[in-house]
C-alpha positions in Angstrom: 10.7 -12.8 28.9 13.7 -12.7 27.2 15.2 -11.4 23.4 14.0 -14.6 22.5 11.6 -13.1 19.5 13.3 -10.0 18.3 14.4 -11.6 15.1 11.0 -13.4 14.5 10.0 -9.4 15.2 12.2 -8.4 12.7 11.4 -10.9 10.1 7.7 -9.6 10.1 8.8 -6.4 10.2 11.2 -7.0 7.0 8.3 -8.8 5.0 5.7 -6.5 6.4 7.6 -3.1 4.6 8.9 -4.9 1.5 5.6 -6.7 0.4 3.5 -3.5 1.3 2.6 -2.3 -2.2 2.6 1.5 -1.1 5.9 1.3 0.5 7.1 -0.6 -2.5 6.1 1.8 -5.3 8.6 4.6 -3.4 11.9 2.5 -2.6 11.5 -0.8 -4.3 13.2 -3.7 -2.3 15.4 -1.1 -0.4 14.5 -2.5 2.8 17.4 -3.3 4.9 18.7 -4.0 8.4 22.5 -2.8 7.4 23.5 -0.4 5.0 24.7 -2.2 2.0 27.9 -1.6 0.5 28.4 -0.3 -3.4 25.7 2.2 -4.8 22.4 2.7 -3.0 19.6 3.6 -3.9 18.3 7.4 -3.8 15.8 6.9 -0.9 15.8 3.7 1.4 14.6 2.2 5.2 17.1 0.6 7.8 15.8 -1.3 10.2 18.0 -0.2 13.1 18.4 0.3 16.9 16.3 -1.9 19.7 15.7 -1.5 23.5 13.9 -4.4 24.8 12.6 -4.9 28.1 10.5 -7.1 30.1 6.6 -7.0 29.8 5.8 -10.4 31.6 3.4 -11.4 34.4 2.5 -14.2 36.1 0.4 -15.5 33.6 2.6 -14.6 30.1 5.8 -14.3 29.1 6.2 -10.9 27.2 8.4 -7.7 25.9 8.5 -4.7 25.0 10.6 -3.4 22.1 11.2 0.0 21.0 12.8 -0.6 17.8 13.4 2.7 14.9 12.9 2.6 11.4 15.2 5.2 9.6 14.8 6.4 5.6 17.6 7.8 4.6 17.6 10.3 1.6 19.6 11.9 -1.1 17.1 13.6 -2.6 16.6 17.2 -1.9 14.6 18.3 0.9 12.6 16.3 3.2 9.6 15.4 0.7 10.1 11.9 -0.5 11.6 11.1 3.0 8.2 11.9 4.2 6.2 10.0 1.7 8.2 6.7 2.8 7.6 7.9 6.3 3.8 8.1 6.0 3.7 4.9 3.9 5.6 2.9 6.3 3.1 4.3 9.2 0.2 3.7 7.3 1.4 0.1 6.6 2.2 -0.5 10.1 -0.9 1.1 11.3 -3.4 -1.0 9.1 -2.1 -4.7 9.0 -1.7 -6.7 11.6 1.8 -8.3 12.3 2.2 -11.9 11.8 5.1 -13.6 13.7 6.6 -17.3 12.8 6.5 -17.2 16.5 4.5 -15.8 19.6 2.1 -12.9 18.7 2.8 -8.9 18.2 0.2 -8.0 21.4 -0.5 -4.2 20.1 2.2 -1.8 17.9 2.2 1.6 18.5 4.0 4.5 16.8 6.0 6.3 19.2 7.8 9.5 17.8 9.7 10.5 14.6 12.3 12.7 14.4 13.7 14.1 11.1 17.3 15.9 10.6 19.4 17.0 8.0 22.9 15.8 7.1 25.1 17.6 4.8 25.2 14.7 2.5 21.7 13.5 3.1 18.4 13.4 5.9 16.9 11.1 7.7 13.3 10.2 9.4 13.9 8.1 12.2 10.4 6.5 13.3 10.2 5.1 16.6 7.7 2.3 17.6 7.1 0.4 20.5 5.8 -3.8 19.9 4.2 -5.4 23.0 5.1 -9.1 21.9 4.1 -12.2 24.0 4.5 -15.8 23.2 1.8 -16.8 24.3 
């Protein structure tokens, strides 16, 4: 398989974290896959870096795609980071993800690492999609 659904991948994931009313309630619409210019808001997710490999066999054409989610934060400390963190796992853990195209096989968190910036931290969640079109 190719790239061929890695932006039907993240289109779901893009409606998947701003329709989720738990995500929602701590960023708003602050979902977005390049940081916007002019003032952002305090707390926000970036849909950001993808590897993508090959998952097919004889039988289906398929690939796997470790993708990270970041939130970014101005707030002090680590806490509301967090919150978004858990909220965006717990969406991702309990609905499945519709594509316009092909079908997400099995999504599975893969590691999170969180670090301080002098002006700012950041969570970056790493997940791995297992997407076939077939």
């Amino acid at each position: 398989m190719s790239y061929a659904l890695a932006a039907t991948l993240q289109t779901a994931l893009f409606e998947q974290l701003s329709s989720d009313a738990a995500v929602s309630a701590l960023i708003g619409e602050a979902v977005y896959d390049a940081t916007p210019s002019g003032t952002l808001p305090e707390t926000y997710v970036l849909i950001g870096n993808e590897d993508v490999r090959d998952a097919s066999d004889r039988e289906t054409s398929a690939a796997l795609h470790d993708f990270t989610l970041s939130v970014v934060s101005t707030a002090q400390g680590f806490l509301d980071a967090k919150k978004v963190a858990a909220a965006i796992g717990k969406s991702l853990d309990l609905t499945p993800l519709p594509l316009s195209e092909g079908r997400v096989v099995w999504l599975q968190f893969q590691k999170a690492r969180a670090r301080r910036q002098s002006a700012y931290r950041q969570i970056d969640l790493r997940y791995r999609a297992h997407v076939s079109q077939n």
